[in-house]
N, C-alpha and C positions, 0 to 999 in steps of 0.2 A: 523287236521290243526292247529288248536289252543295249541294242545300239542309242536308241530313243533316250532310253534312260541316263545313259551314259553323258550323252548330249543337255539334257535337260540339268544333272547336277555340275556340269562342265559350267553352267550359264549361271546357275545358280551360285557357285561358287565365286563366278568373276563377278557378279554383283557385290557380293560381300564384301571382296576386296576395293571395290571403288567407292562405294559407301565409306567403308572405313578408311579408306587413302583421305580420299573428299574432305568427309568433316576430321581428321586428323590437320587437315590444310585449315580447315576453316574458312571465317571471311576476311579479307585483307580488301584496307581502304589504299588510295591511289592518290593523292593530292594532284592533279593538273593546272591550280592557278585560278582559276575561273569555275574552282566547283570540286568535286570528289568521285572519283569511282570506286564503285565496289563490286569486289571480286567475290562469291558466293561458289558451295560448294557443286552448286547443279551443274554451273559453269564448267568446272573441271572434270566432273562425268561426264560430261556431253562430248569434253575435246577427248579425253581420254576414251570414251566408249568408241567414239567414230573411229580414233587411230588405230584400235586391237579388230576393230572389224571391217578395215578399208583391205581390203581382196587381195590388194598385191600382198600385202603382209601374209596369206593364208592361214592367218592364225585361228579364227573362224568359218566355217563353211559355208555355203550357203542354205542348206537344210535347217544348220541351228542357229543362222537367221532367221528364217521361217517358225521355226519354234518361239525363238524370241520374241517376234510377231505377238504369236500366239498369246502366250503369256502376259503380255500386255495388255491385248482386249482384258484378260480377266482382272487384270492388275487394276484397270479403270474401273473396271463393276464394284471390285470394291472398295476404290474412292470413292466414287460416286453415296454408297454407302456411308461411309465415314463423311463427305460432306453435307447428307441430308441430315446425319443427327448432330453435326455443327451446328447447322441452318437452323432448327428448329430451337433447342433455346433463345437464339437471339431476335425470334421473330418481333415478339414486343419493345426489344430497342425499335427493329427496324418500323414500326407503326409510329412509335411515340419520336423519331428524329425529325430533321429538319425537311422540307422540301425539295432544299437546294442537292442534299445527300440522292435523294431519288431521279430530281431531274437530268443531274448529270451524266445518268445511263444515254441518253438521248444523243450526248457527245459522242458515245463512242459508238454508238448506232450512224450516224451520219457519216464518223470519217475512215470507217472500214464497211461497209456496206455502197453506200452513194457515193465514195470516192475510190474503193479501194476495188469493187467489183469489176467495173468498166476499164478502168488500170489492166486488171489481172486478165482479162481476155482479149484486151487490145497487144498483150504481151505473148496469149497466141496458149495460158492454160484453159484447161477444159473443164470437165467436173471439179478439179482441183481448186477450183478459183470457190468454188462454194464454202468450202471446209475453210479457202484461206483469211477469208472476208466477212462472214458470216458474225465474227466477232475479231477480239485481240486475241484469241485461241490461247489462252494459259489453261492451269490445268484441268478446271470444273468444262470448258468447254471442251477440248480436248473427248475427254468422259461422254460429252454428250455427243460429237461426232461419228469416237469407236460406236456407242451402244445403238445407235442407230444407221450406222451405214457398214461398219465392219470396220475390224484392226489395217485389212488388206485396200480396203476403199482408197481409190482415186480423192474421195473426200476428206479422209483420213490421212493421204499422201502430203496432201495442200496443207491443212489442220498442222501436221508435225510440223511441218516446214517452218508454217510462220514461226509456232513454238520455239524450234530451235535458232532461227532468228532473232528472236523475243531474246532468250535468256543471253544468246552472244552477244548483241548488240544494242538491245533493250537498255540493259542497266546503263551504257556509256554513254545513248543517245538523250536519255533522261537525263542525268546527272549534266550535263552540259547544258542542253533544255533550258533545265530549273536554274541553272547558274546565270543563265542570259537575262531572263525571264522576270529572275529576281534584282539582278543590278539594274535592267531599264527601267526601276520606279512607279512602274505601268500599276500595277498589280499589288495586293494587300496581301503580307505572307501568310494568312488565312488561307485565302483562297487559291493561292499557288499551292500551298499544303492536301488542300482537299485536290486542286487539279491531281497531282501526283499519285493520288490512289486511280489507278487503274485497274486494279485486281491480279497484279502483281506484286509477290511480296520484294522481289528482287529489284523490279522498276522501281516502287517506291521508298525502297532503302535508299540507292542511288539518289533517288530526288530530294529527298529530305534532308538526307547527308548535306547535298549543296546549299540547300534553303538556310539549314542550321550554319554555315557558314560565314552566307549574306544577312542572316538576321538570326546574329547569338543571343540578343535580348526575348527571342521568342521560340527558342530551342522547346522549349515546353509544350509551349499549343500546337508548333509546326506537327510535335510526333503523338498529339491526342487526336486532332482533327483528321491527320492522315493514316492514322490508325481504324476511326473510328469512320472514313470515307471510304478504305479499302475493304473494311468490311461489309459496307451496305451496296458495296462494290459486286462480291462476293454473292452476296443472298439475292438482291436484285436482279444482278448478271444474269445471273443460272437463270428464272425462271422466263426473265427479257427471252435470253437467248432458244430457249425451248419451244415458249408459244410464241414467241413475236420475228426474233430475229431470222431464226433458220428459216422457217416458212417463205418469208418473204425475201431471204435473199434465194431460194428455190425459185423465186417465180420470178424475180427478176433476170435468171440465168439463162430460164427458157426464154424468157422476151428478148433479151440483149445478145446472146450467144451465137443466132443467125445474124443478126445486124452486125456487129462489132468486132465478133472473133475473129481470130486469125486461120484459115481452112476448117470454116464453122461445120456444125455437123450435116447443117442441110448440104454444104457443097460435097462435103465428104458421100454423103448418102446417094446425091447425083451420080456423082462419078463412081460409086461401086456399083450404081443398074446400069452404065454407061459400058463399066468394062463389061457386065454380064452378059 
């Protein structure tokens, strides 16, 4: 028990310190030419966290990985917390906005689910593919994966992963994105602005940065509209994702996952009555 404990403020302590290293760093913009990156401090716990806990270092063990686990299912219980009493004063924005703000859930329904499904099991993941696809996995989802399938889930495995793609790579593939997006004239910086809310706050700093860029004369509305997109991002998301999304990319897993997967579980299942 005291060993436990020891472990537990061992964790507790390296959090503090990367919290506090993190936002001591800050966010740092990037100018590339064709657009802006930004550097945010999640970014730097994420490289940092992974480095002090990659095995060869032995600096943490694998038990108080395990612990650390732990502690994060409860850590999401209460965000999760903290996001429902977000969510509810703003319910009345989200009644009284536009349509266009709601219907856009529907985007990110199509190109991580119907695209991103079939992808992730033709590449040979399993449960994982649920947690990965099921949304853009930022934090509120995330939340919803731990509380329903476990910190330790195969669904949960997938879930982190894209996350921690999201936040490495997220912000530079946006910010590029919106840079391209916005000098091909296609597009009204309105609506490149609300594109950019994804329900990331770090994707759509990245994006907006660049927008503000290619259209300094609407610096203004670029970061009202994409403000006021991420949030209905945010409230919508959650509940899409709870009653609409997960369900359904559940049942499209079992449908798809004998047909398409890579040593799909019916094959697997054969061959262990076969050895028997």
């Amino acid at each position: 028990m005291a060993e436990a404990r020891v472990n537990e403020y061992k964790l507790h302590f390296l959090v503090l310190i990367l919290v506090a290293l993190t936002e001591f760093i800050g966010t740092k913009k990037i100018s590339i030419g064709i657009g802006v990156i930004a550097l945010f401090p999640m970014l730097y716990a994420l490289v940092l966290g992974g480095a002090i806990s990659w095995p060869k270092f032995k600096f943490l063990s694998e038990k108080e990985m395990n612990v650390a686990a732990n502690i994060l299912g409860v850590s999401f219980l209460i965000f999760i917390a903290k996001l429902g009493a977000n969510i509810g004063p703003e319910l009345p924005k989200l009644l009284g906005s536009g349509v266009s703000l709601i219907v856009q859930e529907m985007g990110h329904i199509v190109g991580t689910i119907a695209l991103g499904l079939p992808v992730a099991l033709w590449l040979g993941l399993k449960r994982e593919a649920i947690g990965a696809t099921y949304s853009l996995d930022r934090e509120p989802n995330l939340a919803i994966i731990v509380d329903k399938f476990g910190a330790n889930s195969a669904e949960a495995r997938g879930a982190l992963g894209v996350y921690i793609c999201g936040t490495l790579f997220g912000a530079i593939y946006m910010s590029i994105l919106a840079s391209i997006l916005g000098s091909s004239g296609l597009f009204h910086p309105i609506s490149l602005a609300m594109g950019a809310a994804v329900g990331s706050g770090s994707m759509m700093a990245a994006a907006t940065g660049s927008l503000a860029v290619v259209f300094p004369e609407a610096q203004k509305d670029i970061a009202f509209y994409s403000g006021a997109a991420n949030l209905m991002m945010s409230i919508v998301g959650t509940y899409v994702c709870i009653f609409f999304s997960l369900p359904v990319t559940q049942k499209l897993y079992a449908w798809l996952e004998p047909i398409i997967g890579r040593k799909s579980a019916s094959s697997a299942a054969e061959g262990g009555r076969k050895s028997a």
